[in-house]
C-alpha positions in Angstrom: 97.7 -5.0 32.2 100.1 -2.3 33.1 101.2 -0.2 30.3 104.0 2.6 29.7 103.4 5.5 31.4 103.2 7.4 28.0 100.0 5.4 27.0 98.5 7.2 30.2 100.0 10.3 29.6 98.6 10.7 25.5 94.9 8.8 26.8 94.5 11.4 29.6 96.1 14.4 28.2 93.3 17.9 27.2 95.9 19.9 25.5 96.5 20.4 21.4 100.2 19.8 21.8 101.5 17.0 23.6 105.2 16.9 24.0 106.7 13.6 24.9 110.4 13.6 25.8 112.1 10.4 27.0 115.0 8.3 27.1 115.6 5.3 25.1 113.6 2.4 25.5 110.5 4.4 27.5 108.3 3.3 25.5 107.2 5.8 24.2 106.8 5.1 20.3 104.9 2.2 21.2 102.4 3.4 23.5 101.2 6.7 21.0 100.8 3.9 18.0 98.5 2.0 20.8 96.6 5.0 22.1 96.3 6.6 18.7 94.5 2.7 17.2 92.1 3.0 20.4 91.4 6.1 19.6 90.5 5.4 16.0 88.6 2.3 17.2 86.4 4.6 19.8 85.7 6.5 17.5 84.5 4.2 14.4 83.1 5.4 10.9 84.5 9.0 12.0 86.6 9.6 8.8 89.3 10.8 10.9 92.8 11.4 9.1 95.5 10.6 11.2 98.5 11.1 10.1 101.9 9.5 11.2 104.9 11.3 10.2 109.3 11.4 10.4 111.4 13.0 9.2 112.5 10.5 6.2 110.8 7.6 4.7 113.6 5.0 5.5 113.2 5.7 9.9 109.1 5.6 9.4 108.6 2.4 7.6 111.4 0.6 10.4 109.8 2.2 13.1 106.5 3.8 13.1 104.8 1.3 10.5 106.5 -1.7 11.8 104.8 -1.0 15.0 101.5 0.0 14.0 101.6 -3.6 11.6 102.5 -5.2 14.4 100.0 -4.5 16.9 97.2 -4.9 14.0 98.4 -8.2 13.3 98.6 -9.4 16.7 95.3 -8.3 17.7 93.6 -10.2 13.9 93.1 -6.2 12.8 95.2 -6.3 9.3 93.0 -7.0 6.3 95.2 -6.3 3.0 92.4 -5.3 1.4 92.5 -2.3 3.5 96.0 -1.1 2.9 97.2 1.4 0.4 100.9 0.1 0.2 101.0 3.0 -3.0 99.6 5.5 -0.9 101.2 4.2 2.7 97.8 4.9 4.0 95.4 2.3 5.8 91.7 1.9 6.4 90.9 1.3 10.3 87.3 1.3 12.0 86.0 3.6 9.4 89.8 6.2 9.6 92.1 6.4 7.9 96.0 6.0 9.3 98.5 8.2 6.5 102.3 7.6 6.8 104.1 9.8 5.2 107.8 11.5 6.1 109.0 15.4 5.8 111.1 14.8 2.9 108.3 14.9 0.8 107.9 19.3 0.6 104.9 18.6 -1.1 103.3 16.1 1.3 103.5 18.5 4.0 101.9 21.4 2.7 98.8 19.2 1.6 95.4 17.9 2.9 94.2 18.5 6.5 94.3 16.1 8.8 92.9 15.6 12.1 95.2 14.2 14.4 99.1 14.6 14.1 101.9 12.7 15.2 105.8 13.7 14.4 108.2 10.2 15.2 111.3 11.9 16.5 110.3 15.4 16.3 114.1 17.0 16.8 114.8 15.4 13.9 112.5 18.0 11.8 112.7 21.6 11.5 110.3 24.5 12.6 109.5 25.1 9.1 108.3 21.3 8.9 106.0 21.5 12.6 104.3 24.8 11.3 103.5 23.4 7.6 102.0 20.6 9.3 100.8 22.1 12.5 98.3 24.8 10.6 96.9 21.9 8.5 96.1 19.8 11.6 92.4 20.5 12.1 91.6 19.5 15.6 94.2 17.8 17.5 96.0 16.6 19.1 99.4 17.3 18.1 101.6 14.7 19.3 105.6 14.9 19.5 107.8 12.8 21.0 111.7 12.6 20.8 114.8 11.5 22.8 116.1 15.1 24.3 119.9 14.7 22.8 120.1 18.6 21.3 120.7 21.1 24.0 118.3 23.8 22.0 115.3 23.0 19.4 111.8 24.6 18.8 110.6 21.6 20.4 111.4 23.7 24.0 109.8 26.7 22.2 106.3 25.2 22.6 106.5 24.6 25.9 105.6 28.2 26.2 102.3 27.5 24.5 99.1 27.9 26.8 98.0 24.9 25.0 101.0 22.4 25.2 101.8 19.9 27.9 105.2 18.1 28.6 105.7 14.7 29.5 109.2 13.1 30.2 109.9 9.3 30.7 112.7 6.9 30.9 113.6 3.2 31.2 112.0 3.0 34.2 108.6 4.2 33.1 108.5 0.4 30.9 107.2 -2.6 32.5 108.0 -4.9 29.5 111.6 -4.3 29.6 113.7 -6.9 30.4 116.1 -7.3 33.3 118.9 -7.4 30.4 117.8 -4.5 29.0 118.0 -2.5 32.5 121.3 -3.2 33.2 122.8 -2.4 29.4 121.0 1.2 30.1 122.3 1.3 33.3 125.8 0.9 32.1 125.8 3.8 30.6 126.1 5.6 34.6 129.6 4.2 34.7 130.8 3.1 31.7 129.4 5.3 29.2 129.7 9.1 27.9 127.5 11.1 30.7 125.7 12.9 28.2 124.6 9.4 27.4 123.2 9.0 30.4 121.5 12.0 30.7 119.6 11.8 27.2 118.9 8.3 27.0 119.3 7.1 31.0 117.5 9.9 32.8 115.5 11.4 30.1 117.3 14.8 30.5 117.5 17.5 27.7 121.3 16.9 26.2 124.3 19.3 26.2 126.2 19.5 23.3 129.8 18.6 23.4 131.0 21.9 21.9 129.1 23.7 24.2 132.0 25.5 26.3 129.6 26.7 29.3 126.8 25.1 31.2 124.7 27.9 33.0 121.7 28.5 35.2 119.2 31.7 35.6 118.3 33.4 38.5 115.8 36.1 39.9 117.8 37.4 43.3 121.1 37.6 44.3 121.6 35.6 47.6 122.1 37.2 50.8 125.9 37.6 51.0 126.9 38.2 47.3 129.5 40.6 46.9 130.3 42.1 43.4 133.4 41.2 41.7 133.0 44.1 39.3 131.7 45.4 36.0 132.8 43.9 32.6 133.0 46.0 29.8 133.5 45.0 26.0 134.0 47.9 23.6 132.0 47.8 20.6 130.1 50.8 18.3 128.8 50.2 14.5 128.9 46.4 14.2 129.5 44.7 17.2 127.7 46.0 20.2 128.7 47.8 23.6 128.6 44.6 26.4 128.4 46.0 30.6 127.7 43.5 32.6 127.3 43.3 36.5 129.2 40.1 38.2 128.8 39.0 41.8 130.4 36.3 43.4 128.9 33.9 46.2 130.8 31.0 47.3 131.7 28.9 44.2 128.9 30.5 42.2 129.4 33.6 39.8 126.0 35.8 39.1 126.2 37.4 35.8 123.8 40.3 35.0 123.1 42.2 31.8 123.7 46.2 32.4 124.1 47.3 28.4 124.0 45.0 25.3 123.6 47.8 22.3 125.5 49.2 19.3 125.9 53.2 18.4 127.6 54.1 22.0 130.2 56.4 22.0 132.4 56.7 25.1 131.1 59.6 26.0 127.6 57.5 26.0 128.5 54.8 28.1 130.4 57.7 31.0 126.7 58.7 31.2 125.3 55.3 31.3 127.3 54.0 33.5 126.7 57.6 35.9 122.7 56.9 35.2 123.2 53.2 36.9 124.3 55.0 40.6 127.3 53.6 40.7 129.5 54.3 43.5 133.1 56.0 41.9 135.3 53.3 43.4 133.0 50.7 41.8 135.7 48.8 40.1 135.3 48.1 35.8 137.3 46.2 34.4 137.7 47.2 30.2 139.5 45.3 27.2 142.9 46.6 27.5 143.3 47.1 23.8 141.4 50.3 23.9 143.8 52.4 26.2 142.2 55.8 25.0 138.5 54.6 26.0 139.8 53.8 29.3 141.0 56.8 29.8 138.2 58.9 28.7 135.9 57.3 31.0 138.8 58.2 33.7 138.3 61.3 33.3 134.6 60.8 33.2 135.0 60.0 36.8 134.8 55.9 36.6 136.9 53.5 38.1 138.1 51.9 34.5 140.8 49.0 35.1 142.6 47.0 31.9 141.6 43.2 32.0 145.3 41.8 32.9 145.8 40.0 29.9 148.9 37.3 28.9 149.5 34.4 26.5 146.7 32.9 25.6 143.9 34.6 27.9 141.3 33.8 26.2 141.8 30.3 27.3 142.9 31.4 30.6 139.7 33.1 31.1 137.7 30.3 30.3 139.4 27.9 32.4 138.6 30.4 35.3 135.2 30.3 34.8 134.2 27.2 34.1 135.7 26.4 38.0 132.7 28.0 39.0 128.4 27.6 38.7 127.4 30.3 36.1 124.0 31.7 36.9 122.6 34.4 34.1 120.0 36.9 35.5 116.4 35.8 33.8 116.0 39.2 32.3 119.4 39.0 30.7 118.4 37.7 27.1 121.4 38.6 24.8 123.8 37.0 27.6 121.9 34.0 27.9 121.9 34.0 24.3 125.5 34.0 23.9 126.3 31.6 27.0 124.1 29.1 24.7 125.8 29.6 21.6 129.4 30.0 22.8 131.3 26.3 21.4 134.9 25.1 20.8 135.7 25.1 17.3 135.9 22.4 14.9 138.1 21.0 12.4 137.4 20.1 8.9 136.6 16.3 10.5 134.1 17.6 13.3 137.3 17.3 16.1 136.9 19.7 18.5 139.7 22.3 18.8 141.3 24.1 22.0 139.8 27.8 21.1 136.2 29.0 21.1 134.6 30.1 17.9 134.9 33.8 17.7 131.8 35.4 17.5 129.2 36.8 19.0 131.2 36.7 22.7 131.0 40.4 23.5 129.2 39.8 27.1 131.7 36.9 27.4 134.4 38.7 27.4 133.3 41.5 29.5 132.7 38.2 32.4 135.8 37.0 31.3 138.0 39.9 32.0 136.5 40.5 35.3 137.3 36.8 36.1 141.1 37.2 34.7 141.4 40.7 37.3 139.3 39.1 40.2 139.6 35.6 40.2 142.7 34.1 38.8 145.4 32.7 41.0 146.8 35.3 43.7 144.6 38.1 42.1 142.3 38.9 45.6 140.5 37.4 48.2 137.9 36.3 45.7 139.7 33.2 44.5 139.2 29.6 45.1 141.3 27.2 44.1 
């Protein structure tokens, strides 16, 4: 019988980590219980420890344990005699199955194990995958999760030499019914599209108070022409922000020239003569700081106020969220901040008109080259 494709992908996969991300209804909590029994049964009289985990005890016992029962009663596997219902642990072809859940400090920093599986691993911390990670003897380490935060350490270990990712959806489940398809599919037209994306497609999720979505890039495409440099003043606490911005069709290439604290503006006139720039290369500064401007006037740089009004913050982001922001690869601390920049919040979780303010100094320095460059009647540049 055809299975879920995620009962192929745990059988066949060499790796330590396995990372399973999916939308709902993939099949994908299923199909590791199955593989993870097989494997036990292959394997009889091994004294393995496998050990099923979530992150509390009230989402294990209604989902990981209900399924394992399940398929052990179906198939005439369950002997009482063999469960543990003190310890949550059961005896099976000489193994032995543990379920346990993270809110239990002391379970996770315990005995070893052998095999590892985290239920809804974006549900647990770092702290929670290392503790049990380093007491995982062998492998593998199995995660699986629907991808509804935009950022969690889950991406982190994709990086791993040993990891490999999986993704699945809906469509990857034979036993579904044709009820069950079309409620999903719903969720194209008549749901939230973030819906869609997590649970429908599978897709890693963007979080609602995210302001930006963004891209990275290695080269500029042929025909790019830059807008100008953005600079944001900072010294002791908040750091100096340059960045370079080029413009191609309805996309907007941002790359990071200067992210430090400690610069004087006699330090950035040199580091801005050290980059080559041409003198009618056009910067665009926070007009609050009218005396740094002019210093670096007389340093010899083209330095221009951002042409600011009533409420430009707004204005600026308006502006650029008409266009696809794409973040040079190198440029970590403006990737970084792209990520991190949200909408505030009231007391009641509502999302409020204004961004949080913090930790938006290459922001800004985009932001006034788009309120110069790109804003209605400003240039050439702009497209309604």
């Amino acid at each position: 019988m055809t299975q879920p494709k995620t009962y192929y992908d745990v059988k066949g996969c060499k790796k330590r980590i396995q990372i399973h991300q999916g939308g709902t209804r993939s099949g994908k909590s299923f199909s590791i219980t199955q593989a993870l029994i097989e494997h036990a049964y292959k394997n009889q009289n091994a004294n393995l420890i496998i050990s099923m985990v979530r992150k509390t005890y009230p989402s294990l016992r209604s989902s990981v344990m209900r399924d394992f029962m399940e398929i052990l009663l179906k198939a005439g596997w369950y002997h009482e005699r063999y469960h543990n219902k003190t310890e949550n642990t059961y005896q099976l072809f000489g193994n032995t199955f543990e379920f346990f859940s993270c809110d239990n400090p002391l379970r996770l920093r315990g005995k070893k194990r052998d095999i590892l599986w985290l239920c809804e691993a974006n549900e647990l911390s770092y702290e929670d995958f290392f503790q049990l990670n380093i007491r995982t003897t062998t492998g593998p380490v199995i995660l699986d999760f629907n991808p509804s935060d935009e950022f969690s350490y889950i991406y982190d270990l994709l990086d791993r030499e040993d990891s490999a990712f999986f993704r699945t959806t809906y469509k990857d489940n034979p036993f579904l019914s044709k009820i069950q398809i079309e409620e999903i599919e719903r969720l194209k037209t008549n749901g939230d599209s973030n819906y869609w994306r997590v649970y429908g497609l599978g897709l890693r999720g963007i979080s609602r108070e995210t302001i930006f979505e963004t891209q990275t890039y290695k080269t500029l495409p042929e025909g790019a022409k830059r807008l100008a440099i953005g600079l944001d003043w900072g010294y002791s606490v908040d750091p100096t922000s340059i960045v370079d911005v080029y413009l191609h069709g309805q996309e907007i290439y941002i790359r990071q020239m200067l992210y430090s604290g400690g610069y004087t503006n006699d330090d950035i006139g040199r580091f801005l003569k050290e980059q080559g720039l041409e003198r009618h290369t056009e910067i665009v500064a926070d007009s609050a700081e009218p005396k740094s401007i002019e210093t670096l006037h007389r340093l010899g740089h083209n330095v221009k106020g951002a042409k600011k009004g009533p409420d430009s913050v707004r204005a600026g982001i308006d502006i650029m969220k008409r266009y696809t922001l794409k973040i040079h690869e190198s440029s970590s601390d403006v990737i970084k901040e792209f990520r991190n920049y949200k909408w505030s919040t009231d007391k009641d979780g509502r999302m409020l008109p204004k961004p949080v303010g913090m930790n938006d100094h290459s922001i800004d320095a985009v932001r006034y080259v788009c309120l110069n460059k790109l804003r209605p009647n400003s240039g050439q540049y702009f497209v309604a």
